[in-house]
C-alpha positions in Angstrom: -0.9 64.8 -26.0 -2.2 63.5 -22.7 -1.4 65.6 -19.6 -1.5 62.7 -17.0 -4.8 61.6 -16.3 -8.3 62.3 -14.3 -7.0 64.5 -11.1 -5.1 66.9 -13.9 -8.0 67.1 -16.4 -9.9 68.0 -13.8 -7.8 70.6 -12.0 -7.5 72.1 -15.8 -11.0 72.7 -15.7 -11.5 74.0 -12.3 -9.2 76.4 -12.6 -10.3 77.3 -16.1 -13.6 78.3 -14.7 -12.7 79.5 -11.3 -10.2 81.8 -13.7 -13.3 83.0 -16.0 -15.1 84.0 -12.7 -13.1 85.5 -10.5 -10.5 87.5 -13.7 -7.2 85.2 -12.6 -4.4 85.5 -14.8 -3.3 82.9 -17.5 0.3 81.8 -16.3 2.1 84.5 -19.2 3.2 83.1 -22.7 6.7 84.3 -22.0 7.2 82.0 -19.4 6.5 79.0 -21.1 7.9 79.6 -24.2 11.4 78.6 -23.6 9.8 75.0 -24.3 10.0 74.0 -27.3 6.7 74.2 -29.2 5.5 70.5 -29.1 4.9 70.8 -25.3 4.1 74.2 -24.8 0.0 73.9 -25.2 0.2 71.0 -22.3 2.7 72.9 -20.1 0.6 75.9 -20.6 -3.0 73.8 -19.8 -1.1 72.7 -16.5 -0.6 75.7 -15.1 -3.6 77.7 -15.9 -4.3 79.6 -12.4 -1.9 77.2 -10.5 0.5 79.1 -8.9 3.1 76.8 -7.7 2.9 74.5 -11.2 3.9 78.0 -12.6 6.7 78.3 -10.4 8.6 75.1 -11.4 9.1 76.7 -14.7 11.8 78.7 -13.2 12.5 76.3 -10.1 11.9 72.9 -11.7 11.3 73.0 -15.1 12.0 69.3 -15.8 9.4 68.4 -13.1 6.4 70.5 -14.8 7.4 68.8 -18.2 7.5 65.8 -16.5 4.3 66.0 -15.4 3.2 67.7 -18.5 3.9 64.8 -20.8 3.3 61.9 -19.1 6.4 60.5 -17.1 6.3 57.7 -14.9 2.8 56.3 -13.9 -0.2 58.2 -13.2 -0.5 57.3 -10.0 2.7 58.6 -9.4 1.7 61.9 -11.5 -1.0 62.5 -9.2 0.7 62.4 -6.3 3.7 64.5 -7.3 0.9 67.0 -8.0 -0.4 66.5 -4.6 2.8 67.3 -3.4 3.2 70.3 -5.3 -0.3 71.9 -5.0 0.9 71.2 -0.7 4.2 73.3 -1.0 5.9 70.1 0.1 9.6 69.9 -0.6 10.2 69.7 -4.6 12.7 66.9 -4.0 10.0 64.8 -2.1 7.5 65.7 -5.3 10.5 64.1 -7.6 11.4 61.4 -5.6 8.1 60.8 -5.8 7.4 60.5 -9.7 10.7 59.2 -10.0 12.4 61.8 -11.9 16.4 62.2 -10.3 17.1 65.2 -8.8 20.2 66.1 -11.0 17.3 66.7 -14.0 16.6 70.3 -11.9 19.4 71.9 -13.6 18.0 71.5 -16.7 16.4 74.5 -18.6 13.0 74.5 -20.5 15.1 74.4 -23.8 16.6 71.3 -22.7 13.2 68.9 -23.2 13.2 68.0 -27.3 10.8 64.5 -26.3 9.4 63.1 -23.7 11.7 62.1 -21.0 13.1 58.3 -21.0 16.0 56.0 -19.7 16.9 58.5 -17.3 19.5 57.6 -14.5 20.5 58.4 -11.0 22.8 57.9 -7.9 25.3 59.8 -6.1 28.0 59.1 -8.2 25.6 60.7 -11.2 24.2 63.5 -9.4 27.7 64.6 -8.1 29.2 64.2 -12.0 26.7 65.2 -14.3 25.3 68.7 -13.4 28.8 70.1 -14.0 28.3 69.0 -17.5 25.1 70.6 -18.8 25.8 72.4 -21.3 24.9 76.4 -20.8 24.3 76.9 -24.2 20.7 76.2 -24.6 20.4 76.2 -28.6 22.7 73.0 -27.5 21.6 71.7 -24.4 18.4 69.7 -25.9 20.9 67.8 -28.0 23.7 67.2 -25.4 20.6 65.7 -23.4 19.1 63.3 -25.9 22.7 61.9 -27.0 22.9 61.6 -22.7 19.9 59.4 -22.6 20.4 57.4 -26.0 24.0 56.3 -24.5 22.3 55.1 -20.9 19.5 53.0 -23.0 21.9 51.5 -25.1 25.7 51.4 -23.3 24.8 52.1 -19.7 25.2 54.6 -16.9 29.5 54.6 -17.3 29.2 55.2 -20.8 26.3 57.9 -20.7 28.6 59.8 -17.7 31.9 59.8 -20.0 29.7 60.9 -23.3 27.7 63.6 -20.8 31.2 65.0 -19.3 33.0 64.7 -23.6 29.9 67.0 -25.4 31.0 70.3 -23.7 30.8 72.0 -27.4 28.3 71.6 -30.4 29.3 67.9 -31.5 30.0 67.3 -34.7 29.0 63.2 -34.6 25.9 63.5 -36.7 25.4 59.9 -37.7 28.2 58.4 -34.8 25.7 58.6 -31.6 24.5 55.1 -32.9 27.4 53.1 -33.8 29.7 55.2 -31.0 27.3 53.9 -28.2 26.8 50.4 -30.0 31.0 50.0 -29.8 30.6 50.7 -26.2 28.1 47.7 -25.6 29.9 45.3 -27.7 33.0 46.3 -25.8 31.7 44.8 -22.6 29.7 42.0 -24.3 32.4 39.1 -24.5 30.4 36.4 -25.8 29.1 38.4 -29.1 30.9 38.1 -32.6 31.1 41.7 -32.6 32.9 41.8 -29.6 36.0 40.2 -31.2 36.0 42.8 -33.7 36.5 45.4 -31.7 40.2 47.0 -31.7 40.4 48.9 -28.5 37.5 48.6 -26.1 36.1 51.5 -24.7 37.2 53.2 -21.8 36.3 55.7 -19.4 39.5 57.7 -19.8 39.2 58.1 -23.6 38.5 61.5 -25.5 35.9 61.8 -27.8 38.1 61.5 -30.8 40.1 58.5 -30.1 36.7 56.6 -29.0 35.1 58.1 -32.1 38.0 56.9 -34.3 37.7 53.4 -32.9 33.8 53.0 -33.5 34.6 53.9 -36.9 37.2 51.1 -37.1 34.8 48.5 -35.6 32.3 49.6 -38.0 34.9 49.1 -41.1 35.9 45.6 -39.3 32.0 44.3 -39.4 32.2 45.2 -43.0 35.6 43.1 -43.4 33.9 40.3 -41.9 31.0 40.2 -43.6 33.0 40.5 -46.9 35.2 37.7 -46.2 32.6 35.5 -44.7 34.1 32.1 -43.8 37.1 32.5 -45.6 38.8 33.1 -49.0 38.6 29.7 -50.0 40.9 30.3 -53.2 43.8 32.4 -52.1 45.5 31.9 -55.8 48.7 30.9 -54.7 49.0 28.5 -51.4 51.7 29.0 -48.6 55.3 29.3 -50.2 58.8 30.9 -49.1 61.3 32.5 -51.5 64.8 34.2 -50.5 64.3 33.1 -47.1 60.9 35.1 -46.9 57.7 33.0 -46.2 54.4 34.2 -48.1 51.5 33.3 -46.1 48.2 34.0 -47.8 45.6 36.2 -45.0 42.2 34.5 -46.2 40.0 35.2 -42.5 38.8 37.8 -40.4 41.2 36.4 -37.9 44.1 36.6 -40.4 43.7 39.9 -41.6 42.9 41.5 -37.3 45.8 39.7 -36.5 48.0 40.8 -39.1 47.2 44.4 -38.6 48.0 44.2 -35.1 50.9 43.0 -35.6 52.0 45.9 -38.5 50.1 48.7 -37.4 48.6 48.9 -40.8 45.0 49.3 -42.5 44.5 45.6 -43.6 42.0 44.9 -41.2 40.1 47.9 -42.9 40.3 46.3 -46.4 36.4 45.5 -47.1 35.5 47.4 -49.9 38.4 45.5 -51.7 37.7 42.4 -50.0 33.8 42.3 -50.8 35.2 42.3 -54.8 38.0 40.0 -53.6 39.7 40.9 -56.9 43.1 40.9 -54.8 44.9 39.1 -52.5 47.2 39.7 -49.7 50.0 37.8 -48.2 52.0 38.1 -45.4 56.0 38.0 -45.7 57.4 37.1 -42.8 61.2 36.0 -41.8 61.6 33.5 -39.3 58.0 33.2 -38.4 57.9 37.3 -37.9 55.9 39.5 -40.3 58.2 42.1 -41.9 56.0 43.3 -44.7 52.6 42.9 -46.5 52.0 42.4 -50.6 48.7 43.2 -52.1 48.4 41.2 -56.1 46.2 41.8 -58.3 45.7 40.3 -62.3 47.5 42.4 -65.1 44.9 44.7 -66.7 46.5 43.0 -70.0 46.7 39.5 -68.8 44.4 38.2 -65.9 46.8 35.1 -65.9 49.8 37.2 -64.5 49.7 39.0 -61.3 50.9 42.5 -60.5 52.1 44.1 -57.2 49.3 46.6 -55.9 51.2 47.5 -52.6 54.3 46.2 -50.9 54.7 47.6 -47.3 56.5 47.2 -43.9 55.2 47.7 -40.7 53.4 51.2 -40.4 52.8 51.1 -44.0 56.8 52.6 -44.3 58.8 51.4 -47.7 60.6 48.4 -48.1 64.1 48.0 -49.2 65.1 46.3 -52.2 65.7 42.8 -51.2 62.2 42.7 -50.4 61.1 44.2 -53.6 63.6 41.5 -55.2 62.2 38.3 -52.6 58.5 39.6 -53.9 59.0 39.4 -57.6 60.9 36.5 -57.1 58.4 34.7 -55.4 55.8 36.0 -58.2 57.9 34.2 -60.8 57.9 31.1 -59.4 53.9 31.2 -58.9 52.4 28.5 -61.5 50.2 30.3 -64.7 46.6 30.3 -63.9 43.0 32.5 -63.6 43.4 35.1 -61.1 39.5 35.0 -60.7 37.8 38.0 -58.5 35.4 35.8 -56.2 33.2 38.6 -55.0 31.2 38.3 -52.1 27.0 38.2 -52.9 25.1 41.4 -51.8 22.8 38.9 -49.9 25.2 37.2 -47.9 27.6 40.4 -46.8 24.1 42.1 -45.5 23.2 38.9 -43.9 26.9 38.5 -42.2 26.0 42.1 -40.9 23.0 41.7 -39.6 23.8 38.4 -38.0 26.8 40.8 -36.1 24.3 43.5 -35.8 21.5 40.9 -34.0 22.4 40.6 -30.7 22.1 44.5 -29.5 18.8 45.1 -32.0 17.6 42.1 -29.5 18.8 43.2 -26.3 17.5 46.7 -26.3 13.8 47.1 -25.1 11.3 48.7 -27.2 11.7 52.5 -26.9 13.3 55.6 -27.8 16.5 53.8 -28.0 15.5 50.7 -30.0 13.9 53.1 -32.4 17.4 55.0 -33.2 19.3 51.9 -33.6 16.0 51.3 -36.0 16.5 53.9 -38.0 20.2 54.0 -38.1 20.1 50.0 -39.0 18.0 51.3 -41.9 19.7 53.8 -43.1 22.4 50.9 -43.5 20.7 49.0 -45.9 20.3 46.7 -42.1 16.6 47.2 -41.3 15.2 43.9 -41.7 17.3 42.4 -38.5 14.7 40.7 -36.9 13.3 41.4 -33.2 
């Protein structure tokens, strides 16, 4: 790994030899070894018979790793070091490279790669220090989810996550697709942004903001599974008993309809990319008042059978619905119920076309690499740059 350039190369050496001749001490192995092994061999090159380098393990230990691996430009590098080896003001040395002031309260333990998409101001350096974590088998992790969330969401979003991970997270595979929510939440003019149920928020917790990711994610799934449309819904717009049966056959159909019954249906995909059932919507005088899932008789793919009927909240309806329904059913004309499944190439290509706009937005990096790897993992890695 590079230290940073000529002017540190060379103050290595000088003090490697001035060391060897006049019996100086190495800076001690215990005070480096809070950093984590990658970096310790640089940190430890650095400070070799430089005093005040040795110091900012204690005093600034984000500076000295900074330096260590390469943050900010090289000419900036060297005159942070300048600045140092002068006993001029640490903040002036920061300011200097760049580096905000609120990264001093970081420990060694904190630094798991080099330093990126770091952020500052008032408002930030007021906020965030009271939410490092003190645990330090933690604090490396709390910081990288910190940084991921400014490179992809933004500062608000990376202050909200940095103030919610007090405690070991349990998000493993969420950082992703939690942060992604967050930029489609403020990105109006993107297909995924009319997916999104509740946008995010400042004043959220971590679980309801969590739980809402996870429903976005389940509504890009229901959108690529019903693509344009269900072009054969079986049976076409009817009433019976007073009831009218409307057939949900869009993305907008099904959001809409769960909306308006606080139900599941607009997390339906796995039955919808099979589309081996249907769903209607029974409403009285224009009003939804309960939802019926068919599906084709094990026995008989001719006659249709009632999966679900249910009201609003998913609660039981009363007879005269049960009786309207199966009503309704028997006046349906005989015919195929046909399953109309969804091709694997065009749900994955729905996806990614959903998927596109924030794989194209972020700048190469640390954060462009995650959403990578996460898009992968997702059978979505080919989304092109």
């Amino acid at each position: 790994m590079s230290v940073c350039g000529s002017r540190i190369v060379s103050t290595i050496s000088q003090a490697s030899h001035a060391q060897a001749a006049a019996g100086q001490r190495l800076a001690p192995a215990r005070n480096t070894m809070r950093f984590r092994p990658p970096y310790r061999q640089a940190i430890r090159r650095l400070t070799q018979g430089e005093p005040r380098l040795e110091d900012l393990v204690a005093s600034f230990p984000a500076l000295l790793f900074a330096v260590a691996t390469g943050y900010g430009k090289i000419e900036a590098r060297e005159a942070a070091l300048d600045l140092i080896d002068q006993g001029a003001n640490l903040k002036l040395a920061a300011r200097t490279l760049g580096l905000p002031w609120w990264t001093r309260a970081l420990p060694p333990e904190a630094f798991a790669e080099p330093l990126h998409s770091l952020f500052d101001g008032p408002d930030v350096q007021r906020r965030i220090t009271n939410h490092i974590p003190a645990d330090t088998v933690f604090v490396h992790v709390w910081l990288r989810a910190v940084l991921l969330a400014n490179a992809i969401a933004g500062e608000s979003f990376a202050l909200w996550l940095a103030s919610r991970l007090r405690i070991r997270p349990r998000t493993g595979d969420r950082l992703v697709p939690l942060a992604a929510w967050a930029w489609y939440s403020a990105h109006l003019e993107t297909a995924g942004h009319a997916l999104v149920r509740c946008p995010f928020e400042p004043a959220m917790s971590l679980k309801a903001a969590i739980e809402e990711a996870d429903a976005w994610r389940k509504r890009i799934d229901l959108a690529a599974a019903l693509g344009p449309g269900i072009a054969d819904p079986w049976y076409a717009e009817s009433e019976h008993g007073g009831l009218r049966f409307v057939p949900l056959a869009s993305i907008e159909a099904f959001i809409d309809e769960a909306c308006r019954m606080d139900n599941c249906l607009d997390q339906f995909a796995p039955k919808m990319i099979r589309q081996a059932t249907r769903v209607f919507s029974i409403r009285r005088d224009g009003k939804p008042i309960a939802n019926i899932e068919i599906a084709p008789h094990e026995d008989d793919a001719g006659m249709p059978v009632i999966e679900q009927l249910r009201g609003p909240a998913n609660r039981r309806v009363g007879a005269e619905i049960w009786q309207a329904a199966y009503g309704w059913l028997s006046k349906q004309p005989p015919r195929s119920l046909a399953a109309t499944p969804v091709t694997a190439r065009r749900f994955q290509q729905l996806r990614r076309d959903i998927w596109r706009p924030l794989a194209t937005a972020l700048p190469e990096g640390p954060a462009a690499l995650a959403l990578r790897d996460y898009l992968k993992t997702h059978d979505l890695g080919d989304i092109v740059r």
